[in-house]
C-alpha positions as CSV (number, residue, x, y, z in Angstrom):
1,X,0.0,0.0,0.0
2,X,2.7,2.2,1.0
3,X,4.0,1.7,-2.5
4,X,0.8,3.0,-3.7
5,X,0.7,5.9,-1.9
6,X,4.0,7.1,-3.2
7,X,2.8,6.3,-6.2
8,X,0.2,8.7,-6.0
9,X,1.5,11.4,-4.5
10,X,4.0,11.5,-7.4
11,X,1.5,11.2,-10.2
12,X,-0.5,14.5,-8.1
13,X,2.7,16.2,-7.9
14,X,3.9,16.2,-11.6
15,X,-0.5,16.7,-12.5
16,X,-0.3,19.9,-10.5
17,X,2.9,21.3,-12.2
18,X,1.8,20.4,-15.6
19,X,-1.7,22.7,-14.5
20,X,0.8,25.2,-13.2
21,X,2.7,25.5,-16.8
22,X,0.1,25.3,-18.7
23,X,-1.7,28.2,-16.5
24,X,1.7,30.2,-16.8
25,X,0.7,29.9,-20.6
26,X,-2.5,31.1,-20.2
27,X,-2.3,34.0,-17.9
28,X,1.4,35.4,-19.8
29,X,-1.1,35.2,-23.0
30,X,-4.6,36.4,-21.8
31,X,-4.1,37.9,-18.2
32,X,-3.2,41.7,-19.5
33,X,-3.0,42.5,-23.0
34,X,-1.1,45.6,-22.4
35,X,1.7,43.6,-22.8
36,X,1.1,43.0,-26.6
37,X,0.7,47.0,-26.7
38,X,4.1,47.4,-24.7
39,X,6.1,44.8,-27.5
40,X,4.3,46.0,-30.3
41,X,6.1,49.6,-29.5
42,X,9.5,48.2,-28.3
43,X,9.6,46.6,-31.5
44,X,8.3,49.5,-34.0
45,X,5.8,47.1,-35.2
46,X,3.3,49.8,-36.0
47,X,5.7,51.2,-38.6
48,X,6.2,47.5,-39.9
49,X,2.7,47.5,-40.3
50,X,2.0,50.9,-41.3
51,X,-1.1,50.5,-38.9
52,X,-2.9,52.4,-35.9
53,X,-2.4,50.8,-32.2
54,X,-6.0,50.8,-32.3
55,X,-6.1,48.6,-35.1
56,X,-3.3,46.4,-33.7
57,X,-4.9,45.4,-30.7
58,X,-7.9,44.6,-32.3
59,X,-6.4,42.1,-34.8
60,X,-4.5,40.8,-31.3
61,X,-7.7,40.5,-29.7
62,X,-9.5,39.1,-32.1
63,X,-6.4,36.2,-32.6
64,X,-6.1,35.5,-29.3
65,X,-10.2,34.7,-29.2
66,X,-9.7,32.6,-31.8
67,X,-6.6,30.7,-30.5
68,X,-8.6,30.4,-27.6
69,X,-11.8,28.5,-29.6
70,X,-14.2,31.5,-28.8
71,X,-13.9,32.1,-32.4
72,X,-14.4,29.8,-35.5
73,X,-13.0,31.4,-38.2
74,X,-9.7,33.8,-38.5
75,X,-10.8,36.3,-40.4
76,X,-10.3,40.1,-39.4
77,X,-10.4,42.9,-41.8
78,X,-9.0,45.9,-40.9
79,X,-6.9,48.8,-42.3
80,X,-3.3,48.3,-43.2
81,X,-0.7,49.9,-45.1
82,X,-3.8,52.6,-46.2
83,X,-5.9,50.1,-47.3
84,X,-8.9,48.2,-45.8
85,X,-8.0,44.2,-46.5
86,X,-8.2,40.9,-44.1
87,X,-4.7,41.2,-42.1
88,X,-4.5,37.5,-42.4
89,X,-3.7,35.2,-45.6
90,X,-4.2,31.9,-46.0
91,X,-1.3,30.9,-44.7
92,X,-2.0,32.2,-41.9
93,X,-4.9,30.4,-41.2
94,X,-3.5,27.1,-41.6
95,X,-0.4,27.7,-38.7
96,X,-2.8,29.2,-36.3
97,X,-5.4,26.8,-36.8
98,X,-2.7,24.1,-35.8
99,X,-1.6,26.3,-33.1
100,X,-5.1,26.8,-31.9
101,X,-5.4,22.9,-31.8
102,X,-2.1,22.7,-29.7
103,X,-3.2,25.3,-27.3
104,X,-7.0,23.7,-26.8
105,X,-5.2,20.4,-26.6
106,X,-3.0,22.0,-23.9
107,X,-6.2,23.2,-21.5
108,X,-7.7,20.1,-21.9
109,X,-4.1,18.3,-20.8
110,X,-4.7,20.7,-17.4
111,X,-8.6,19.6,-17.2
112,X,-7.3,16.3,-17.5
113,X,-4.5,16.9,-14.4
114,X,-7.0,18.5,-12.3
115,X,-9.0,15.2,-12.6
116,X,-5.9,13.0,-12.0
117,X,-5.1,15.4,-8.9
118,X,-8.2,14.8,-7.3
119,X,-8.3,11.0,-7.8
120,X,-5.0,10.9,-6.1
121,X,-5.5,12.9,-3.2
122,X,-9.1,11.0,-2.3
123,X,-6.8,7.8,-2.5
124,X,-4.1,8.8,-0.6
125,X,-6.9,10.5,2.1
126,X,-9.2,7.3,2.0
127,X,-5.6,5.3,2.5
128,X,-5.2,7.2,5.4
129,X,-1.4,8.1,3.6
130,X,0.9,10.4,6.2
131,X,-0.6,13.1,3.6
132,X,2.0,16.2,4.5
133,X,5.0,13.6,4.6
134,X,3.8,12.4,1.3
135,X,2.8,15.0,-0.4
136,X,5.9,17.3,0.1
137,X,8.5,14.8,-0.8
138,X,7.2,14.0,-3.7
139,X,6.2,17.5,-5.2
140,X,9.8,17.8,-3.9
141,X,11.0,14.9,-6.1
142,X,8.9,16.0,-9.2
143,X,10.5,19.9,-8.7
144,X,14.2,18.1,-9.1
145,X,13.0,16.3,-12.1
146,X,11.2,19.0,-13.7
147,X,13.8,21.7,-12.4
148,X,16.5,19.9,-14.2
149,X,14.5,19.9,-18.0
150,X,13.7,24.0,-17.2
151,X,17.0,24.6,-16.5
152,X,18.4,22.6,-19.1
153,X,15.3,24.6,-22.1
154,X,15.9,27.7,-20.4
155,X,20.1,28.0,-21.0
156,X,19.3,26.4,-24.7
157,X,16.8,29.8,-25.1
158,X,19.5,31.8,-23.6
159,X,22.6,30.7,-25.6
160,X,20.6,30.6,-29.0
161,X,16.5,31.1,-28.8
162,X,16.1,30.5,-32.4
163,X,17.3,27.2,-32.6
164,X,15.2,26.4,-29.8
165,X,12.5,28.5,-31.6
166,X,13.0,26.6,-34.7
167,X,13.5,23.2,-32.8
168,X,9.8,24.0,-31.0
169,X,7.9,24.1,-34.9
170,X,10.1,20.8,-36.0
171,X,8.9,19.2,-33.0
172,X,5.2,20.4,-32.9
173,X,4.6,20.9,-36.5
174,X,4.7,18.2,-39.9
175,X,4.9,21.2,-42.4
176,X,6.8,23.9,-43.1
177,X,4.2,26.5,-43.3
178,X,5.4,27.8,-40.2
179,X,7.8,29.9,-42.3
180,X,6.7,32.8,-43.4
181,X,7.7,36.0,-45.4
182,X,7.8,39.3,-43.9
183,X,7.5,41.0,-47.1
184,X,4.3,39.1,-47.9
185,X,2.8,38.3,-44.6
186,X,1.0,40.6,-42.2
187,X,1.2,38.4,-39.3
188,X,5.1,38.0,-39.0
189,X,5.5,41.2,-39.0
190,X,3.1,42.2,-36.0
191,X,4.6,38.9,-34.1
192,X,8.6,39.5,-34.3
193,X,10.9,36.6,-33.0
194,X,11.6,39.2,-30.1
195,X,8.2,39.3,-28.9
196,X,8.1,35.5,-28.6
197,X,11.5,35.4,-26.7
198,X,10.1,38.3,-24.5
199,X,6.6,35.9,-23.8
200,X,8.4,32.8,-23.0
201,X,10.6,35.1,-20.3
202,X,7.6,36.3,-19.2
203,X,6.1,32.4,-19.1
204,X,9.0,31.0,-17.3
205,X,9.0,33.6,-15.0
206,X,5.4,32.9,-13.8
207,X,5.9,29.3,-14.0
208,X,8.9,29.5,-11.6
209,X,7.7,31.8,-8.9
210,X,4.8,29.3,-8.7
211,X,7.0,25.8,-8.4
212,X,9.2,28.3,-6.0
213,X,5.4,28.5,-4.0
214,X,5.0,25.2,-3.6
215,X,8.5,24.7,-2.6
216,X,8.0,26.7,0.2
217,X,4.6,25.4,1.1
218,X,5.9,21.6,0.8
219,X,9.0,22.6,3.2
220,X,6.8,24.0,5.8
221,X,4.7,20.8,5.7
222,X,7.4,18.6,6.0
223,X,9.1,20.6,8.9
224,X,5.4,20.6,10.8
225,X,5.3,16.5,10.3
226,X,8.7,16.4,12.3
227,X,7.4,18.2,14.7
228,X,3.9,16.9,15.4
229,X,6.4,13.8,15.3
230,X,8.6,15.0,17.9
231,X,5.7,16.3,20.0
């Protein structure tokens, strides 16, 4: 039984980082979207464009909807370069639609780890499991693990992003489609490489202060089981 127990509270630990990641995603991306006003002028994108900010951060907030499956079809027309066109090709409908089927896929992975969480925790409660012992060793496990491979992304994305960019869309995506043309394409030009490095910062950084969180909270448990021990 003990085995089982473990067992569990490894499989909750790992569900409840792989909710925390994908949240990290989530919030970076929907949480405040000032942020896409704030890149859009560190990197002159207007003038790229040739567009209003206004205009901008509607075709952003219309995207993002979409990517987000509160809208079926991506389709925005709105005034660019002086003239009043759909910003996105059909090109550009293709990626995001793949994207929008990775980032669906991704909330319903955290659905799915909220359900595994909860199965795990009524076993280990209804196996009467020394819960805080449990628990905080092996969230503390599961941080070492998952420490290790975010460390490991994170000095890849530092010594050369792009490959690990580029490495990402070989990994995540069968085509090539991914590629696009700046002097063609809209899109590329309103979401500069330097805008994704800036996000994934902006990720990781969420995504850390929360393991950091738990960290703290599964030390403090472990330290009170000693001493409810010792007492």
């Amino acid at each position: 039984m003990k085995k089982l127990q473990w067992a569990a509270g490894l499989l909750l630990s790992f569900s409840v980082i792989t909710i925390l990641l994908i949240s990290s995603f989530e919030i970076a991306m929907y949480a405040d979207f000032s942020v896409y006003q704030k890149e859009y002028e560190k990197y002159d994108v207007l003038d790229e464009l040739d567009m209003d900010m206004e205009d901008v951060m509607y075709v952003t907030e219309e995207m993002m909807a979409y990517l987000r499956g509160d809208r079926n079809t991506l389709s925005v027309v709105t005034t660019v370069e002086g003239k009043e066109q759909d910003f996105f090709n059909e090109q550009d409908r293709f990626h995001m639609g793949e994207v929008r089927d990775l980032f669906i896929g991704g909330l319903n992975i955290r659905t799915g780890a909220v359900i595994v969480s909860l199965i795990c925790l009524v076993f280990l409660i209804a196996s009467k499991a020394r819960l805080k012992k449990i628990l905080a060793r092996s969230y503390q496990i599961a941080l070492g693990i998952t420490g290790a491979a975010v460390l490991f992304i994170g000095a890849a994305a530092i010594i050369d992003f792009n490959a690990v960019f580029v490495q990402f869309h070989h990994i995540f995506f069968d085509n090539d489609l991914w590629l696009f043309d700046p002097a063609e394409d809209y899109m590329i030009r309103m979401l500069p490489e330097g805008l994704f490095a800036d996000m994934v910062l902006r990720i990781g950084v969420l995504f850390i202060a929360g393991l950091l969180i738990l960290l703290i909270i599964s030390i403090a448990a472990g330290r009170f089981q000693k001493k409810m021990k010792s007492d």
